[in-house]
C-alpha positions as CSV (number, residue, x, y, z in Angstrom):
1,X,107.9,64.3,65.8
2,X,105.2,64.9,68.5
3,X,104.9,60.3,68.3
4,X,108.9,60.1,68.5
5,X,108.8,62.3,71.8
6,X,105.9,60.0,73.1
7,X,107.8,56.7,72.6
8,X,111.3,58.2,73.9
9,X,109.5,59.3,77.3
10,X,107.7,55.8,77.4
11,X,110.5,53.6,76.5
12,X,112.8,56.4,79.3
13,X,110.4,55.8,81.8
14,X,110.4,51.7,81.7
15,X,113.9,51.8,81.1
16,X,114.3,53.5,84.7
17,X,111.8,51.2,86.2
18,X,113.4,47.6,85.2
19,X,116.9,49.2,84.8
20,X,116.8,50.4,88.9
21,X,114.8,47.6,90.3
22,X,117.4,45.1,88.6
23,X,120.3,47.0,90.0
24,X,118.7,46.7,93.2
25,X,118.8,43.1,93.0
26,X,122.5,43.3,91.9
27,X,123.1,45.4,94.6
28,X,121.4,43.5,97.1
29,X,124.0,40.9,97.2
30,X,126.2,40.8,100.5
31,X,129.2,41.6,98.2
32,X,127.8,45.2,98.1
33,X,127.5,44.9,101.8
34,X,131.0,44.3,102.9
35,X,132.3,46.7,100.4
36,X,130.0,49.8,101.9
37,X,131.2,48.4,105.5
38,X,135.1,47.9,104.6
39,X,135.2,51.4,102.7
40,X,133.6,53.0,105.8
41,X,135.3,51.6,108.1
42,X,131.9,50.2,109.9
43,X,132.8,46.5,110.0
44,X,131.5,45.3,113.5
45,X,128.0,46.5,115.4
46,X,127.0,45.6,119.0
47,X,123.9,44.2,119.3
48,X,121.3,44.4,121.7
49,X,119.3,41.2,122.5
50,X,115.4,41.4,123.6
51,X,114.8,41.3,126.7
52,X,112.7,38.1,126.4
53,X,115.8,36.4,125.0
54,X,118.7,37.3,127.2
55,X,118.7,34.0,129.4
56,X,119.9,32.0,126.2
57,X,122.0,34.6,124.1
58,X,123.2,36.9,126.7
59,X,122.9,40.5,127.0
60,X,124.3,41.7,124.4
61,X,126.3,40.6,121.1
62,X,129.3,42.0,119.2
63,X,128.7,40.9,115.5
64,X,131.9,41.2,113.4
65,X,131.4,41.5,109.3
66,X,131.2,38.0,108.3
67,X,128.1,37.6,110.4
68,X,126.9,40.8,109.8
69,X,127.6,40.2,106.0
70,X,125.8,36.7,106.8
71,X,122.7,38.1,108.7
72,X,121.8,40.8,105.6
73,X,122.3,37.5,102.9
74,X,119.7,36.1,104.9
75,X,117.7,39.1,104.7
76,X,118.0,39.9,101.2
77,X,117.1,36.7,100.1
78,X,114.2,36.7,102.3
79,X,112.9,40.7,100.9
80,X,113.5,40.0,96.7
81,X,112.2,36.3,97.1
82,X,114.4,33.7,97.3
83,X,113.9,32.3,100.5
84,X,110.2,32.3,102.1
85,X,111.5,32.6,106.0
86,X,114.3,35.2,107.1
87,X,116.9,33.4,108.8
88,X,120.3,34.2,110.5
89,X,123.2,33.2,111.6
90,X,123.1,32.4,115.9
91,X,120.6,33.8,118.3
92,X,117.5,35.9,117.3
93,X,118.2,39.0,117.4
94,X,115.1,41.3,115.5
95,X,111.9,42.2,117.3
96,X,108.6,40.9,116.0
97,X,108.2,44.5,114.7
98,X,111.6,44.8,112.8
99,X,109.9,41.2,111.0
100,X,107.3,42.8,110.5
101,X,108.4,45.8,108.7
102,X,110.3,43.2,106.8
103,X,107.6,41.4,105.6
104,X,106.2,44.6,104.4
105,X,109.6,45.3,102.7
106,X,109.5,42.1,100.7
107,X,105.4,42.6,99.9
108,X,106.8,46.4,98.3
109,X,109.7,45.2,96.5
110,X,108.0,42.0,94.9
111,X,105.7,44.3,93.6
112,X,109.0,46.5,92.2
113,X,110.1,43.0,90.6
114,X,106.3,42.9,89.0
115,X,106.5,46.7,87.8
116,X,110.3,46.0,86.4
117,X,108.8,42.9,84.3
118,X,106.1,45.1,82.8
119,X,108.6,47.5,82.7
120,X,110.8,45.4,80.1
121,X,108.0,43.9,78.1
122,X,106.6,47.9,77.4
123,X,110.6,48.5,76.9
124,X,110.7,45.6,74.1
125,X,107.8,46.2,72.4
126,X,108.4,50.0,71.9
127,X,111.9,49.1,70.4
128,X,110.0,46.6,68.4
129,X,107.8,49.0,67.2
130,X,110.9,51.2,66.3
131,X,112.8,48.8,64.5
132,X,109.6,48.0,62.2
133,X,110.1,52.1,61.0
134,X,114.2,51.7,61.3
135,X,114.2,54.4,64.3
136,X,115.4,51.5,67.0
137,X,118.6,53.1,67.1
138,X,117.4,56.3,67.7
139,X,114.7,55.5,70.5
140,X,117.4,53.3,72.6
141,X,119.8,56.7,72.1
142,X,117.2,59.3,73.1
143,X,115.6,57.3,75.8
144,X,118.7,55.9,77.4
145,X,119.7,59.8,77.6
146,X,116.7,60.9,79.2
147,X,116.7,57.7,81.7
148,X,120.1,59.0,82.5
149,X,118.9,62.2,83.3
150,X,115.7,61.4,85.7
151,X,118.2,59.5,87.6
152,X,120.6,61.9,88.0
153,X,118.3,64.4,88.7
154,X,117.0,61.9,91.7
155,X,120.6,61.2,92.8
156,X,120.9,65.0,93.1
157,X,118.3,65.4,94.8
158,X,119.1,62.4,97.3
159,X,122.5,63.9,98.1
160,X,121.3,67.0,99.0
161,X,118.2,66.2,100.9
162,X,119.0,62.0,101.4
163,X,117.5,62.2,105.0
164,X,114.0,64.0,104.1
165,X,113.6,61.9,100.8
166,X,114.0,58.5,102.4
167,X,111.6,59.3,105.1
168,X,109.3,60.0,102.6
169,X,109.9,56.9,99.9
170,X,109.3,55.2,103.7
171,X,105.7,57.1,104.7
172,X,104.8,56.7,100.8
173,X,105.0,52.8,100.5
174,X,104.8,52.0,103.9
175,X,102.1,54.2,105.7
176,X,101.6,52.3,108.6
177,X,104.4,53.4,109.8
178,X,106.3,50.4,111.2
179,X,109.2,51.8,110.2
180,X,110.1,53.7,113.0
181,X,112.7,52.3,115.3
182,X,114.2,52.9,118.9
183,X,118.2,53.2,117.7
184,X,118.8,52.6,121.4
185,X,117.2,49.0,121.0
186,X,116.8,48.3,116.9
187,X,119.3,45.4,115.7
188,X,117.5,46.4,112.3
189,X,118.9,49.9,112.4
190,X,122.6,48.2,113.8
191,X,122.3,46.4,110.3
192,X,121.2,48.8,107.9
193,X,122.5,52.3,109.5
194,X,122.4,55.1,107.1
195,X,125.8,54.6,105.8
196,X,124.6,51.0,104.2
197,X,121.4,53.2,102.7
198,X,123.3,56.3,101.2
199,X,126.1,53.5,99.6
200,X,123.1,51.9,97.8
201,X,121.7,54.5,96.8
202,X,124.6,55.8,95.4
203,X,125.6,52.8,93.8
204,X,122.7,51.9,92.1
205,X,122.1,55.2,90.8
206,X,125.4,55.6,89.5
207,X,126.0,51.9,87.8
208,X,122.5,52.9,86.2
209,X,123.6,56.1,84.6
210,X,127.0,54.9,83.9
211,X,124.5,51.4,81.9
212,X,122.2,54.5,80.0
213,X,124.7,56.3,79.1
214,X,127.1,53.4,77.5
215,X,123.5,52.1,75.7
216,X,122.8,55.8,74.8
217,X,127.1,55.6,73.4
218,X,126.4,52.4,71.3
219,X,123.1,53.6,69.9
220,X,124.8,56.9,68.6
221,X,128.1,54.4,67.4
222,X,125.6,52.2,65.6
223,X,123.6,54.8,64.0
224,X,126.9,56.6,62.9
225,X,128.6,53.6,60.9
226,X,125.3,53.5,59.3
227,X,125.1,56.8,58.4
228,X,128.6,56.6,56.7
229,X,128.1,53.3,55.2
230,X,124.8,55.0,53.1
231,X,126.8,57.5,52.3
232,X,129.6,55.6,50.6
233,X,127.2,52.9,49.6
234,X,125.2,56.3,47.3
């Protein structure tokens, strides 16, 4: 009993790990982006140019949501990978800082992408392991229950103290603290106000419950037709 508790808490924890960084990568997408904006009603931002480049792109710039929507691709492609230089549509409008907090962003969450692949391979050998002693069903049930639960405990926790929490995921994996903008002059935090953060948040967490909780359904399906077939079958 004591080894079937060990495995569930294992196989729960690397569930959570590759199940929320690959839902972060789902939700990355500019898709995500436009919906968050549309639904609250935050689909244009004025930027504010550098100083250093007002001659050429003007004082200031009002971005509507297909550039906005254009300008995060470009940074989400840049932060899980898929392109090696962050680039956006017209004049350039982020502060060597904000590129450089975004470098640090990418370094973090290629390491997430790292975890989430040791993550699955722990995940697949423990339900290997299962299968071998017919318990399979059993481990993906119990585990995808309790993944469901850390989560929701987390997403809990976010909506009551969101503000508190994310300052502190920020000084944890970023303790240089170039993370701290001016909102009077940051296009970064024009981009990604809170609204953008607390939608993600909430949408990850929520599609990754909703995912352990239909795996935790199927398991419990699976196991019951079997039950009923030895019945019959004695």
């Amino acid at each position: 009993m004591r080894s079937h508790r060990v495995e569930v808490i294992v196989f729960a924890i690397a569930l959570t790990v590759f199940g929320l960084v690959a839902l972060a990568l789902v939700w990355s997408g500019d898709w995500a982006y436009a919906a968050l904006a549309s639904a609250t009603g935050n689909t244009s931002a004025t930027f504010v140019i550098p100083p250093d480049r007002r001659e050429t792109c003007g004082p200031g710039m009002v971005m509507d949501l297909a550039r906005l929507r254009g300008l995060h691709r470009a940074w989400a492609t840049y932060v899980v990978g898929i392109s090696s230089v962050p680039v956006g549509p017209g004049c350039s409008v982020f502060a060597s800082d904000e590129y450089a907090h975004m470098a640090d962003v990418r370094a973090v969450f290629r390491g997430a992408e790292i975890a989430a692949v040791l993550a699955l391979f722990i995940g697949g050998y423990r339900i290997s392991r299962a299968r071998r002693r017919g318990t399979a069903l059993r481990l993906v049930r119990a585990g995808s229950l309790v993944a469901a639960g850390i989560v929701a405990v987390i997403g809990v926790a976010a909506a009551l103290a969101f503000d508190p929490l994310f300052l502190l995921f920020h000084e944890v994996f970023f303790p240089q603290g170039n993370f701290l903008f001016d909102p009077a002059t940051s296009n970064l935090l024009r981009l990604y106000p809170e609204w953008y953060w607390q939608g993600i948040t909430a949408g990850v967490g929520a599609s990754f419950v909703a995912l352990a909780l239909l795996a935790a359904l199927i398991s419990h399906s699976a196991l019951h037709r079997r039950s009923n077939t030895y019945t019959r079958a004695a």
